[in-house]
C-alpha positions, 0 to 999 in steps of 0.5 A, spaced: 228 703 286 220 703 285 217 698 280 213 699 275 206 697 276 200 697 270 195 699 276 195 705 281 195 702 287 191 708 290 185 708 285 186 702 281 187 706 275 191 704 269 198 705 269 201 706 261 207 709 258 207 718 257 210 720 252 211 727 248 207 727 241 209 734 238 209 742 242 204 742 248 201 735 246 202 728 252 199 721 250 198 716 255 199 709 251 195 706 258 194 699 254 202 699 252 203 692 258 201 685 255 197 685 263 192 689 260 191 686 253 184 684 256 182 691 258 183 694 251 179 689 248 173 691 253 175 698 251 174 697 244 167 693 245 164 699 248 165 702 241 162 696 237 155 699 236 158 705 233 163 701 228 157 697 226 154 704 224 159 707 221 163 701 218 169 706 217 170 708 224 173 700 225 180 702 222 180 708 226 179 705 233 186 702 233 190 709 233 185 712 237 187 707 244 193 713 247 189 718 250 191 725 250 193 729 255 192 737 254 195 742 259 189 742 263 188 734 264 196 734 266 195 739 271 189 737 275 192 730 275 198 733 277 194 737 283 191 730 285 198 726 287 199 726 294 203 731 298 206 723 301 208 720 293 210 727 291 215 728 296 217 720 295 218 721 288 222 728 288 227 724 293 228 718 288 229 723 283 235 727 288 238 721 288 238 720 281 240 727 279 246 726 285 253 726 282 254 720 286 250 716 284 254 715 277 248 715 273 
């Protein structure tokens, strides 16, 4: 069975959690692993200037750390997974789904 990762090993982006947040809405919590406690922290000084400028934008920037993922984002991330992986990840999920796997 495949393991769980925090960065894709072919673009080194981060790998977080995607859940479903209401009809037609997919968050990705991507600073959900302990790993990337540095990244968010980094992430949050990107916006420093701002919260500086408007001191009420501080309270928000913690809930705005999942992003959003509309249908458009979700299906051109979808087009750029390779034909190799998809065919990977379509197998490991037979064999789940098989009435012989006891799951």
């Amino acid at each position: 069975m495949a393991r769980k990762v925090v960065y894709c090993p072919y673009c080194s982006a981060t790998n977080g959690a995607v859940k479903k947040a209401g009809v037609l809405k997919i968050i990705h919590d991507k600073f959900r692993a302990k790993k990337t406690a540095d990244e968010m922290e980094k992430w949050k000084r990107t916006f420093a200037p701002a919260v500086e400028a408007q001191k009420e934008l501080g309270m928000y920037l913690n809930k705005a750390i999942h992003e959003d993922l509309n249908p458009l984002k979700t299906l051109d991330l979808f087009k750029r997974i390779s034909d190799e992986v998809a065919f990977i990840h379509s197998f490991i999920l037979a064999e789940l789904m098989s009435p012989l796997s006891g799951l």
